[in-house]
Phi, psi and omega in degrees: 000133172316141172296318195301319204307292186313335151326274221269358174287318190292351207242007198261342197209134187227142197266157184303109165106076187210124215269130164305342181060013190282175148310122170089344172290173174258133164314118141123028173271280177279110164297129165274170198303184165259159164269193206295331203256029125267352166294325179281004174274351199239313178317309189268354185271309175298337206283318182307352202296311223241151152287122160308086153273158175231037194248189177270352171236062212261119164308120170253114159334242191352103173102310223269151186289145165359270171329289188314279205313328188277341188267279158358297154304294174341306211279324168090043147241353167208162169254167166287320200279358167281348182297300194300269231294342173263351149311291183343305202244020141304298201292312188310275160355285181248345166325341212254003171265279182325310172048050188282321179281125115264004154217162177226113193276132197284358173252018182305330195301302177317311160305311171309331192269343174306152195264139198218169145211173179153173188265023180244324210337145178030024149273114172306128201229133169242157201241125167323135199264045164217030180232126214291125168221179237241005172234357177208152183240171209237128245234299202047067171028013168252148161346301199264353166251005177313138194096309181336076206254114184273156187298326182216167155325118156341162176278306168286007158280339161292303199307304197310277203316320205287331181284351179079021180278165188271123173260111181283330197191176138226118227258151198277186196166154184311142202288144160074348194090059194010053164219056162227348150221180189251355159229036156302099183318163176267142203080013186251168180220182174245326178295287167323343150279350183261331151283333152318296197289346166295316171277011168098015194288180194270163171247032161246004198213344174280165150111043204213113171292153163250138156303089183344310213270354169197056207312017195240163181293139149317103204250041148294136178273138201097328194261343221274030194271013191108332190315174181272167174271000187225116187281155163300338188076182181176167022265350214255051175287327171302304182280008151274303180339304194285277192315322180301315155306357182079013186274335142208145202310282169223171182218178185238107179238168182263148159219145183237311183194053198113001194287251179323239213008277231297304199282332161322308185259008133269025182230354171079011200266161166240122192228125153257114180261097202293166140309132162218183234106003177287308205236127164286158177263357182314117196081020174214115188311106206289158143261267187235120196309355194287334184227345186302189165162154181259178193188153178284157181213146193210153169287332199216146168323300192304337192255048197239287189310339186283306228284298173324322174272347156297337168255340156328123177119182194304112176270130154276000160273343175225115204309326175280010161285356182293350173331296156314325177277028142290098203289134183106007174216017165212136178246132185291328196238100172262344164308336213275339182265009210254058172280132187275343161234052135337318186280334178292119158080017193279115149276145182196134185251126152239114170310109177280304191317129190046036161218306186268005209239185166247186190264054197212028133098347189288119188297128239233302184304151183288190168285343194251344182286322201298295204331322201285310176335310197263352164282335164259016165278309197271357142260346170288329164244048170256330168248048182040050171284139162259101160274167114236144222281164165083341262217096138296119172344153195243335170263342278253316173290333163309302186290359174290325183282020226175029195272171172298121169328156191217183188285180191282158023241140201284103158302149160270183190094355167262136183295160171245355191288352156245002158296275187329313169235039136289308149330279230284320197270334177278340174286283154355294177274339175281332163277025174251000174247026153075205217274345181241027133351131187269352162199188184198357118266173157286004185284304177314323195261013160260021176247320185274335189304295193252055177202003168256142192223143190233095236353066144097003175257117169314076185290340168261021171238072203267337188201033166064219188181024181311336143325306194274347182285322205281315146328312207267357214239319174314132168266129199230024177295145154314098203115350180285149164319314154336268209280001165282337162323292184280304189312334154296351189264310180280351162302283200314304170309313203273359165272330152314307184297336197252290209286332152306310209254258181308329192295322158292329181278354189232016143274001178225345181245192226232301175192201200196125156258110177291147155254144185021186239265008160302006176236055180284306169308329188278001185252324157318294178264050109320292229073016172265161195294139149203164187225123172270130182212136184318120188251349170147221168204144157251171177285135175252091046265138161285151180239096178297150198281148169303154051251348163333129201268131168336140150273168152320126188272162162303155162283144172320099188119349198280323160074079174285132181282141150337119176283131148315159193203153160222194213211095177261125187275140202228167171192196200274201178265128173069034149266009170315349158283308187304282171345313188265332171293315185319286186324297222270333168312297196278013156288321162303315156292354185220342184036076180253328151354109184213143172267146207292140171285026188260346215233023202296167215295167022058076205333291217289343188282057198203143173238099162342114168239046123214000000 
């Protein structure tokens, strides 16, 4: 094994009471990496659980479904802790590539042996690591929150345990949810790099999720800083890592504006990015309450739709959910939608301008992304749908004019609405994890961010934190010229977005299709649903037709693997039924699903059935 391998073999998985060593952290918080013998000790401890079988009709860990593992329990061939336990020794096993966990919960065994029932019972589920639970702690993946022990559970981390899932980890992810700096690859962090480097990793190079489907580092000059050569998507990478690799069965990731979609559709994955007001955020580190939401990320529509309705409904803490106690527009069982002729008589509008086009109209998608589109139009009416192509946002160029503020100094003609309640909502929740908090505004953690040093190196400003300064420049008193601001800012989105924009298209259509996450924004600050479901693969680096300048190619022999690409279905607020029959009909007519080959199944991941 390689010194990078061995890094990442030691730093992939962390054990209980073992003091984080930052400055300034609380003992017994942030678990630091394992060495090698004790990771071979969890190998062996895992390996032993199960017989090896070779037969054909033996239950395989790899691809299964909801449904497979709960038909398995029924018959008393497999348990949850034996379940937990051959995740366990997936995550030993690959992990040590992926760098998909950043924690691993150490009461996971437990929870599994324990007696439950619910439509979760003995699934291992893993939760984007900005979502709070009360055994492990929440990170967002930065530095300056290392320690971090929230008082209690996310609200959708109680719904999930009330459902009987296994909370396995928690999966790294892009820092802060990628809004703390402005040109941050999706999967790096600055606390994974730091736990890399701890483990002997290089600090110029570590502190990067890999992709399952090309799991190496990027040797192009200029890219060459550790990044993967196939990006992760973000910000919720870690757990499409996971799950896209078999490492747990499903997960939970956040979106704010691309967070599910983007890594979803770079994992070959099916991501419901609920309305929102579907799912509470309560216990969960905000950008801004205005668009956030958690959401599901899965192998298949069916275990997206199982996962969504454990978590769906009414918070009495968090206000836009009062939504749910209306009937008819939050559900327990989303399965129950799940039609294979969903698609007969399905309207459906596709937007070229600014998704397939850029926003001057110049066709912007490669040959092979147009190609996955005009193949999945040709299957949507094939199964009788009336699309129709061409059906442009009626506003679109507004919102082209019209994009979200970047760092200073913040100009007008830009929303301000996701700087301004990054301040309002992140200030919020640190004050809300009590007195031993590891900061307590965003001022702190953009003061402790740049006074931490590493042999003389700023380590957690690898790619600066010009967001979170610019954010931190907002006055977010009541009554300031800021926020009479942001409040004209967030009048201005939703009339592009809701009353101009989609709100007209969904008075003659159904939904609207994207390719993979190009329609994120304009769906975000809607608050409206969309579902992403694996559409095939393109060439990596994809290449838009001139006038567009080539991307940088690999070097000769690097034999860049194919990127997954999906196909996103968009609606009105709380059409999450319609959506998901859409999906899973066009799931069903296409499989395009395959689990990535870096991650192959595993003698102990096999079950006798009979």
């Amino acid at each position: 094994m390689d010194a990078g391998a061995d890094a990442r073999a030691a730093a992939m998985i962390h054990g209980p009471g073992m003091a984080s060593q930052l400055p300034g952290r609380r003992e017994g918080g942030d678990n630091l990496p394992m060495n090698r013998s004790r990771l071979a000790g969890l190998l062996a401890f895992c390996a032993v659980v199960l017989p090896h079988a070779a037969r054909a009709d033996e239950f395989q860990l790899v691809e299964a479904t909801i449904a497979d593992v709960q038909r398995e329990m029924r018959s008393g061939r497999l348990t949850p802790e034996a379940l937990t336990r051959m995740y366990l020794q997936r995550i030993a096993a690959y992990d040590r590539r992926l760098n998909a966990f950043a924690h691993l919960n150490e009461h996971a065994l437990e929870a599994a042996r324990a007696p439950g029932a619910g439509p979760l019972f003995g699934v291992p589920v893993v939760l984007k690591d900005n979502v709070d639970t009360r055994d492990m702690p929440t990170t967002a993946g930065s530095v300056a929150l290392a320690g971090s022990m929230p008082l209690q559970d996310a609200f959708i981390a109680q719904k999930l345990r009330a459902a009987g899932a296994v909370i396995l980890g928690k999966g790294t992810l892009t820092e802060f949810a990628n809004f703390i700096a402005l040109a941050m690859p999706t999967g790096y962090s600055s606390l994974l790099r730091f736990r890399l480097f701890q483990s002997g990793g290089d600090l110029a190079r570590a502190g990067y999720g890999f992709n399952p489907f090309d799991p190496r580092p990027d040797p192009r000059n200029g890219l060459d800083d550790g990044r993967p050569a196939l990006a992760t998507g973000g910000s919720s990478s870690g757990p499409a890592i996971a799950v896209s690799a078999n490492l747990a069965m499903v997960g939970v990731g956040t979106e704010t504006s691309g967070s599910i979609l983007s890594p979803a559709s770079q994992n070959l994955l099916v991501g419901i990015k609920p309305t929102v007001g579907l799912v509470s955020r309560t216990g969960i580190v905000p950008i801004t309450a205005d668009q956030d939401t958690a959401g599901p990320l899965a192998r298949t529509v069916t275990d997206a739709a199982v996962l969504l309705g454990a978590m769906a409904g009414h918070d009495p803490k968090d206000p836009a959910t009062a939504a749910c106690l209306k009937r008819g527009r939050c559900f327990s069982d989303y399965t129950k939608f799940l039609d294979r002729r969903a698609l007969r008589g399905a309207r459906i509008a596709v937007p070229h301008f600014s998704y397939w086009t850029d926003s001057l109209g110049r066709p912007a998608l490669s040959a092979a992304q147009k190609k996955i589109m005009t193949d999945a139009i040709a299957v949507l009416r094939a199964e009788g749908a009336r699309v129709e192509d061409f059906r442009e946002i009626p506003d679109q160029a507004d919102l082209n004019a019209f994009p979200g503020c970047g760092g200073l100094p913040i100009s007008q003609g830009c929303s301000t609405v996701l700087l301004y309640g990054f301040k309002r909502d992140l200030n919020a929740y640190l004050a809300g994890l009590g007195p031993g908090a590891p900061a307590r505004t965003l001022a702190e953690v953009i003061a402790f961010n740049d006074r931490f040093l590493v042999d003389g190196t700023k380590a957690a400003l690898k790619y600066g934190q010009a967001l979170a300064i610019a954010a931190d420049s907002l006055d977010t008193a009541a009554g300031s010229a800021d926020t009479r601001r942001y409040l004209a800012d967030r009048a201005k989105d939703l009339d592009i977005c809701r009353t101009r924009g989609l709100d007209v298209l969904y008075r003659s259509f159904d939904a609207v299709l994207f390719p993979s996450n190009r329609g994120a924004n304009i769906a975000a600050r809607a608050g409206y649903p969309s579902v992403v479901v694996p559409g095939g693969f393109v060439d990596n680096p994809a290449a838009s037709p001139p006038p567009f300048a080539p991307p940088t190619p690999f070097p000769e022999g690097f034999d860049a693997r194919p990127a997954p690409y999906g196909v996103t279905f968009s609606g009105p607020a709380f059409s999450e039924p319609r959506l998901i029959g859409y999906a899973y009909a066009f799931e069903q007519a296409t499989h395009h699903r395959q689990p990535p080959p870096s991650a192959p199944p595993l003698p102990a991941g096999q079950v006798n059935s009979q």
